[in-house]
N, C-alpha and C positions, 0 to 999 in steps of 0.2 A: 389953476392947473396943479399948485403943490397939494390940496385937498384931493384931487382927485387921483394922483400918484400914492398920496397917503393913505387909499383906503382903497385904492389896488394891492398896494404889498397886503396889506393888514390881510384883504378877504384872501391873496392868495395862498398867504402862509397857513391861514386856516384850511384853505381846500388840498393843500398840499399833507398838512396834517390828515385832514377825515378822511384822503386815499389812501394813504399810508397806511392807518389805521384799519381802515376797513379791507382794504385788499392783504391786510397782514391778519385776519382775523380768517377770512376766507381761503386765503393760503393761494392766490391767485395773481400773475404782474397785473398792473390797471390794461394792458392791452389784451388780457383775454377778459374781460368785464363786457359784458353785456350792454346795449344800447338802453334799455331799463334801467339797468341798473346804475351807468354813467348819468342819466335824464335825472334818475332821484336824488342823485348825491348832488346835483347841481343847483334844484332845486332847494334841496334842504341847507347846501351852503347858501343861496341866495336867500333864503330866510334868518341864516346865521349872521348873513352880513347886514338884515335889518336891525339887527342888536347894538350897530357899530355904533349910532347915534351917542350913547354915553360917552362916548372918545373923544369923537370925531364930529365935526359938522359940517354937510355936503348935502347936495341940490339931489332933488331927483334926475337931473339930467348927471350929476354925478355918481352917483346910482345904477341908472340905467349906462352908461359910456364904462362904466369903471367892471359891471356884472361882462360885459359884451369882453373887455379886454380879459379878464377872468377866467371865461368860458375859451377863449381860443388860446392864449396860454397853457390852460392845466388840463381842459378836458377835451382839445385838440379838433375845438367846432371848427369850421370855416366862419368867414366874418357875417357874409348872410343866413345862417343856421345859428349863429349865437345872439344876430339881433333881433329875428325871429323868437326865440328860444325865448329870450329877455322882456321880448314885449307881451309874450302870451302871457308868460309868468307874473308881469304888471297888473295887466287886466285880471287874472285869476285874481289876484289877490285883492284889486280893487272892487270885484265882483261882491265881495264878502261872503257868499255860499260858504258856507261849512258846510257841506255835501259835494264841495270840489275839492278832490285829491291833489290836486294843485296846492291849493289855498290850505288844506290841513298838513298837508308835507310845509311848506311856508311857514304855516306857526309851529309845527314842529321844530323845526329849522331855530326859529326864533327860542324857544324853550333849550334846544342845544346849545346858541352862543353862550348862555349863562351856566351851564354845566359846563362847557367847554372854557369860558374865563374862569370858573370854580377850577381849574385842572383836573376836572373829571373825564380826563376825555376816552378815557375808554367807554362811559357810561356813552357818551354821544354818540361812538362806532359801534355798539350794543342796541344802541335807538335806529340808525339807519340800518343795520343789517336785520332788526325785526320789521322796519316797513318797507325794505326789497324782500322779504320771504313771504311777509301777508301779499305784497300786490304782484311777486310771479304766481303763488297758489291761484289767488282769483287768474291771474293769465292761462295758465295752462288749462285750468277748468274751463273758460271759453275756449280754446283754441279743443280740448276733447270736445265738447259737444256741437263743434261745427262742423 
């Protein structure tokens, strides 16, 4: 249980950082944020929190229990839409496609813990708020031509 309380704070002080960061770059509170735009930050922090392993050592059930308390804490899922959320997000990544936006947000995510331990973190809120800009352009272009 202490592993898995250890690596609740850890991923949530970091998602508390990349909201912060990114709803301060946007100029916006997290509560007018867009359900896209919430889904990728959660995502990419659950890719950041695959990094933690250097630190820390914890189960995939530690993983999976610990993303679930994550998600309804910081980004205010209910319990069934963040264990949803967390299972899709598993399999995306167990998938291994790299043609799923899942799974490249994922390593993305992973490529930010390590600029984000660098103290780079503005470079990380500069990463996410370019892959919420590329995937609303493609949104809105489907949503015109439908």
């Amino acid at each position: 249980m202490e592993k898995e309380n250890n690596f609740v704070s850890l991923v949530q002080e970091m998602g508390k950082d990349i909201l912060y960061l990114y709803t301060q770059k946007i100029g916006i509170p997290f509560e007018k944020t867009t359900e896209l735009e919430r889904q990728i930050l959660a995502v990419y922090l659950f890719g950041m929190a695959n990094g933690l392993p250097e630190k820390i050592k914890y189960t995939p059930l530690n993983m999976e229990t610990g993303m679930i308390a994550v998600l309804v804490s910081i980004f205010q899922y209910s319990i069934k839409k963040a264990q949803d959320f967390v299972r899709e997000m598993i399999a995306d990544l167990q998938s291994k496609d790299e043609n799923n936006t899942i799974y490249a947000i994922i390593h993305r995510g992973l490529d930010g813990y390590f600029a984000y331990k660098d103290g780079l973190k503005e470079k990380v809120a500069e990463d996410i708020f370019k892959i919420i800009s590329s995937l609303e352009k493609i949104n809105n272009k489907r949503n015109q031509n439908i």
